[in-house]
C-alpha positions as CSV (number, residue, x, y, z in Angstrom):
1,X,0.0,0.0,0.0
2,X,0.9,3.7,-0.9
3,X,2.7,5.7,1.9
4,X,1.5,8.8,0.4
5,X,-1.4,10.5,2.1
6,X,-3.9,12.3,0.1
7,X,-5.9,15.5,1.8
8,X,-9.6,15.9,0.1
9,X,-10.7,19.5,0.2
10,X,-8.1,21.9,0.8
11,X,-10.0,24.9,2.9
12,X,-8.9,26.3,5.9
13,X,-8.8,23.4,8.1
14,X,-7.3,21.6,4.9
15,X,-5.1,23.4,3.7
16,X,-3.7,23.8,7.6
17,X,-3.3,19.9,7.6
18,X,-1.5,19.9,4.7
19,X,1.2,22.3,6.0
20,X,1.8,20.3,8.8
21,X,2.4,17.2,6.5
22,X,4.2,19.2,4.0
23,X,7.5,17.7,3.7
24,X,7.3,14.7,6.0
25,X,5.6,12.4,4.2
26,X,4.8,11.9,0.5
27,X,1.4,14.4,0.3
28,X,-0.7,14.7,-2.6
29,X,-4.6,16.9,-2.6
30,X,-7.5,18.3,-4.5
31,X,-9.9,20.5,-4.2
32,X,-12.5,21.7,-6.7
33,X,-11.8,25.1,-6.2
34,X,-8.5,26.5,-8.3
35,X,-8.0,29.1,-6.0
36,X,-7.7,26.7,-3.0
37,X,-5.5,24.7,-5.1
38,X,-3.1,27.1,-5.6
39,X,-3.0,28.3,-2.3
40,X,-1.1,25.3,-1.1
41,X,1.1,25.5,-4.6
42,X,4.0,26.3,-2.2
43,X,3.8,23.2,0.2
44,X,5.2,20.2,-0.9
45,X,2.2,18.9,-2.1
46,X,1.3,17.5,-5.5
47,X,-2.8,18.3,-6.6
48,X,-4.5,16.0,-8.9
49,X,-7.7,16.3,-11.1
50,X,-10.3,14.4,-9.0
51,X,-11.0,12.5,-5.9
52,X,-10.6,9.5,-7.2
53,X,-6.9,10.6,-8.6
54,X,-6.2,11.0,-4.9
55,X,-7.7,7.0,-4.0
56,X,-5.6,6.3,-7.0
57,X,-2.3,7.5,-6.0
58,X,-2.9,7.4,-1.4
59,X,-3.2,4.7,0.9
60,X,-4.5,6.8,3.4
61,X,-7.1,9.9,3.0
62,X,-7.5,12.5,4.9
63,X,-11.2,14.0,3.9
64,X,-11.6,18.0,4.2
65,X,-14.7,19.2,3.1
66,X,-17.7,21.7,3.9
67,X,-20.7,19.8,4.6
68,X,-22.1,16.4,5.5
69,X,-23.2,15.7,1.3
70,X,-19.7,16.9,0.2
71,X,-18.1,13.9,2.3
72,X,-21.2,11.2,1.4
73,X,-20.3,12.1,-2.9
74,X,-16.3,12.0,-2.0
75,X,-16.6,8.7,-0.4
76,X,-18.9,7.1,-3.1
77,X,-16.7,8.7,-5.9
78,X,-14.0,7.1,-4.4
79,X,-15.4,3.7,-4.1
80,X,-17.3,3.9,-7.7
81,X,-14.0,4.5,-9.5
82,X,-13.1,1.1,-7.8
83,X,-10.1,2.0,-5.7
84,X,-9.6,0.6,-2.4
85,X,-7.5,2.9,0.0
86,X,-6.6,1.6,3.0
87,X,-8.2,4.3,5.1
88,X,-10.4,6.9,4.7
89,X,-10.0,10.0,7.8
90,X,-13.2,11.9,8.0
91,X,-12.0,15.4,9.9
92,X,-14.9,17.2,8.2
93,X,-17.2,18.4,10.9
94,X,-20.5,16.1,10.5
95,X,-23.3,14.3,12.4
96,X,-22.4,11.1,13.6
97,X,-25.3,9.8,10.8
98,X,-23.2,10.8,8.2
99,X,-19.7,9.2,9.9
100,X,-22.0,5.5,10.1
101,X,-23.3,5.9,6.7
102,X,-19.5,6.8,5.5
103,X,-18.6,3.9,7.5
104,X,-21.1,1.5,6.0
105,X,-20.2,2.2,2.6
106,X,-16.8,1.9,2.7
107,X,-16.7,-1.3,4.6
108,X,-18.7,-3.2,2.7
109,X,-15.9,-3.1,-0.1
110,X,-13.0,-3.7,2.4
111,X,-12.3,0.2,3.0
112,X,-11.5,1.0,6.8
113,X,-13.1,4.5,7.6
114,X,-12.9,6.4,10.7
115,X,-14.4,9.5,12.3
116,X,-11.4,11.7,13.5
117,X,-13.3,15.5,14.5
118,X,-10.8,18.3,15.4
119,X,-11.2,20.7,18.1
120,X,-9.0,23.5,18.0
121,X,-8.3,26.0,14.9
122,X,-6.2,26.4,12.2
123,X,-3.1,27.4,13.7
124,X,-3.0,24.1,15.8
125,X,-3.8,22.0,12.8
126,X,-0.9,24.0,10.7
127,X,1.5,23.2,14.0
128,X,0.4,19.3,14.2
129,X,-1.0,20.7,17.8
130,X,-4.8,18.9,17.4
131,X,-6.4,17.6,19.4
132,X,-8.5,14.7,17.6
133,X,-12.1,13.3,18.9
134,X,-11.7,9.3,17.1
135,X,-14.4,7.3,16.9
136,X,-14.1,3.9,14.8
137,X,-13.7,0.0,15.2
138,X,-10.4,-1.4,16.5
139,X,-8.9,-1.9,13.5
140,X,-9.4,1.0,11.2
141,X,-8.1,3.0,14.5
142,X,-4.8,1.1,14.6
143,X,-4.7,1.7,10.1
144,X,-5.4,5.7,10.9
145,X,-3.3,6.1,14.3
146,X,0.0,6.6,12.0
147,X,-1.8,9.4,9.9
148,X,-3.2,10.9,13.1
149,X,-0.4,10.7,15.0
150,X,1.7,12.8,12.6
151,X,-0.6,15.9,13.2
152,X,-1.8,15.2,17.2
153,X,-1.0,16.6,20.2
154,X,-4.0,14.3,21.8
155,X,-6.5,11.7,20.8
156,X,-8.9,10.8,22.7
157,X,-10.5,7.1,21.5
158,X,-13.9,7.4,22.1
159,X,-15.3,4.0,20.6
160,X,-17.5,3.3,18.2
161,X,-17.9,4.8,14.5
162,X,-20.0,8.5,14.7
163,X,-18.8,9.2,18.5
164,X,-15.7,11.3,17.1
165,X,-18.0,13.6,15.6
166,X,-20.9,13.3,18.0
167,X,-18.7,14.8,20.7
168,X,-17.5,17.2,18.9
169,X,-21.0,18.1,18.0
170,X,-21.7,17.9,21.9
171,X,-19.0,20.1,22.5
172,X,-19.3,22.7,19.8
173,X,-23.2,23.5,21.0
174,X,-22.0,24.0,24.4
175,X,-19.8,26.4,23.3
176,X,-22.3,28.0,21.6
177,X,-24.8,27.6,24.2
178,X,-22.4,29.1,27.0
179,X,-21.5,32.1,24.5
180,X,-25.3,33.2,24.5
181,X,-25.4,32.9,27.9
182,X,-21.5,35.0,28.4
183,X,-23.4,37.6,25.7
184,X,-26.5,37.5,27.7
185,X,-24.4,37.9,31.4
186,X,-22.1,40.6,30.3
187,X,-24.8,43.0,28.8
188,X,-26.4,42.4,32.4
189,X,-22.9,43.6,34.0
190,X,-21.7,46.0,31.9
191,X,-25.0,48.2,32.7
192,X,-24.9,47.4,36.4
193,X,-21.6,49.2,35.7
194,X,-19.2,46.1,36.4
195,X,-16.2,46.6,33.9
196,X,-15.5,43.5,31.6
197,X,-12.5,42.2,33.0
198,X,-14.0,42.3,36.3
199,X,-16.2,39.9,35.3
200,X,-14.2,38.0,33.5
201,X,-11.5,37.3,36.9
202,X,-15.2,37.0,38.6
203,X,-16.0,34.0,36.0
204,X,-12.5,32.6,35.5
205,X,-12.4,31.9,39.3
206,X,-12.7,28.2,40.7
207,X,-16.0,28.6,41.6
208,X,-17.1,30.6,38.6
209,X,-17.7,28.5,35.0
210,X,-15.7,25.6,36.1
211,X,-17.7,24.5,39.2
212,X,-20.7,23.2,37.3
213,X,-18.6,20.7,35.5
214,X,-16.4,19.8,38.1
215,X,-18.1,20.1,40.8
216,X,-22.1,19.4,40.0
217,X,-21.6,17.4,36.5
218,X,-18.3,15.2,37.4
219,X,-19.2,14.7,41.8
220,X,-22.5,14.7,41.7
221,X,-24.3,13.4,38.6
222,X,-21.9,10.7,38.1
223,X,-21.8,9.7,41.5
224,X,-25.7,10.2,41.5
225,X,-25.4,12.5,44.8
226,X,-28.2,15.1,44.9
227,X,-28.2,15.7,49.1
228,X,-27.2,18.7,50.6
229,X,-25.4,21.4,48.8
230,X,-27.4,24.1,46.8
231,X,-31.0,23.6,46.6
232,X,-33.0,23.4,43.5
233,X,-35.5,26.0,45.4
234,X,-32.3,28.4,46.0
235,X,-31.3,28.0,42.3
236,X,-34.7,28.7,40.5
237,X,-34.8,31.7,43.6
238,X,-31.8,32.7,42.1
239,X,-33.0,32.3,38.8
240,X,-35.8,34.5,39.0
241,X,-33.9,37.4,40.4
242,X,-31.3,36.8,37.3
243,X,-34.5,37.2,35.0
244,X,-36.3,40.1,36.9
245,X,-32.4,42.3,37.1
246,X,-32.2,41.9,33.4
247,X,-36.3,43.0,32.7
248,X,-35.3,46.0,34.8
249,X,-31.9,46.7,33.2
250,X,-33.8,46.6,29.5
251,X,-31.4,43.3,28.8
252,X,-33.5,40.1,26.9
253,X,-33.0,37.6,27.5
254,X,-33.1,33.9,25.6
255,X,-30.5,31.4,26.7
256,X,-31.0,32.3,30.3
257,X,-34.6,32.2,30.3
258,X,-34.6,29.1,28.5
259,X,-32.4,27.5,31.1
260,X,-34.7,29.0,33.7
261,X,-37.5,26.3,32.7
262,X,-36.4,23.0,33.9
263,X,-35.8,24.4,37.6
264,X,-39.7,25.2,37.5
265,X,-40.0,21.7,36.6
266,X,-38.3,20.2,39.1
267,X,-39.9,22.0,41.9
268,X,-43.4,21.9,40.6
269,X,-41.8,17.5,40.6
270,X,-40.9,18.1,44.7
271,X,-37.1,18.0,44.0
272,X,-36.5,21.4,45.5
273,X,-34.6,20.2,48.8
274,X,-32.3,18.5,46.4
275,X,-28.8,20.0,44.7
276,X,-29.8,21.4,41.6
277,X,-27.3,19.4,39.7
278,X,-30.6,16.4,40.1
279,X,-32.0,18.5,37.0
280,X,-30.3,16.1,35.3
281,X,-32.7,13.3,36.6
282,X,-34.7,15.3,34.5
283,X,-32.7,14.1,31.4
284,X,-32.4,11.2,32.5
285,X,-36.1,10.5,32.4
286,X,-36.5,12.6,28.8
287,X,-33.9,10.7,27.2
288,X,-33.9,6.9,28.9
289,X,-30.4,7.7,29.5
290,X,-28.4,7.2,33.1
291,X,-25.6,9.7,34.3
292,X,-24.2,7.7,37.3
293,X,-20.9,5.8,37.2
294,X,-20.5,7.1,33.4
């Protein structure tokens, strides 16, 4: 099988991989866009004419591209033009549907295929700093740990095919989620007069944003403890007061008084004695999922 490593869509993130390849290993690309091709016309890289050059000419892919039905047409182009690559990386960001379906396709002809999401941005990928969220079976993982290993600074093996990308999924909308919220807190601050960076230091302390996770999320749902601590009754008090500041300030409000709902749930269910981190028993009855020992 080839050494050479072919990159599929040569964007941003793309092109970024390909610099940190450039010049270690036999590299060779394509993109549909000329412009993107020529942007990486100084890397030691060699483009071709299609997709299926690049299965042609690599052992192991590397996929690129901008949207779940961009990587689905790669992959079948690939496999309709009958060549067999060893391993196909998916770093595209997609759903974990489209990773399985991926997956499905290329194993039925022999193909491994594996979900490798990045978190982090372009300057990590173009310094081999990633960080890499892999999901896929055993053995595809041990075909596209060399590959990954050339651009990591951490992997973390998550399983099964589609749970690379469905954490980073996860992740991603808390980040967006928590920016609403940050938006949402700091227009609250900055007209109660609080200067920005105060509230920042205020936030970045060990019992500002961190304590839910590690604190409520890692020792309490895991463990499945909901006695003592901060009451649900004391949260949604607090809640309300959060809501009524920012109707006085003239600040709306969405993410916050979204979040606000479930803690009127949970006392109108009697759990208001308990920590409010047994919301998530909430969840746990919405979904069919369990949080302890997980």
């Amino acid at each position: 099988m080839s050494d050479t490593i072919g990159v599929i869509g040569l964007g941003n993130a793309g092109s970024s991989l390909c610099k940190a390849l450039s010049g270690r290993v036999p590299l060779i690309g394509f993109d549909l866009s000329e412009v993107r091709r020529d942007a990486v016309s100084g890397l030691d890289i060699a483009c071709v004419a299609s997709a299926a050059d690049v299965a042609a000419k690599a052992g192991r892919i590397i996929l690129s591209l901008p949207k779940p039905e961009a990587s689905l047409a790669v992959v079948d182009e690939i496999l309709a033009a009958g060549h067999r690559p060893e391993i196909v990386i998916e770093t595209s960001t997609v759903t974990p549907k489209t990773a399985i379906d991926a997956h499905k396709r290329c194993k039925a002809v022999g193909v491994g295929f594996v979900d490798a999401a990045i978190a982090g941005g372009v300057a990590s990928m173009a310094s081999a700093k990633i960080t890499f969220f892999l999901g896929g079976d055993s053995e595809d993982v041990a075909k596209a740990r060399p590959v990954l290993d050339l651009l990591a600074e951490r992997i973390f093996e998550l399983g099964p095919i589609g749970a690379g990308m469905g954490a980073k999924v996860v992740n991603n909308g808390v980040m967006h989620a928590v920016m609403v919220v940050l938006i949402e807190a700091f227009a609250m601050s900055t007209k109660l007069g609080v200067p920005i960076q105060t509230m920042i230091d205020i936030l970045n302390r060990e019992e500002g944003l961190m304590r839910p996770l590690v604190h409520r999320v890692q020792e309490r749902m895991v463990q499945g403890d909901y006695n003592a601590g901060m009451s649900v009754s004391n949260a949604r008090k607090d809640s309300v007061l959060a809501l009524e500041t920012a109707q006085q300030l003239g600040v709306p409000l969405f993410a916050t008084l979204a979040a606000h709902t479930p803690y009127e749930i949970a006392e109108a269910k009697g759990m208001g004695d308990l920590d409010y981190a047994a919301l998530a028993r909430l969840w746990e009855d919405w979904s069919a999922v369990s949080f302890q020992n997980g």
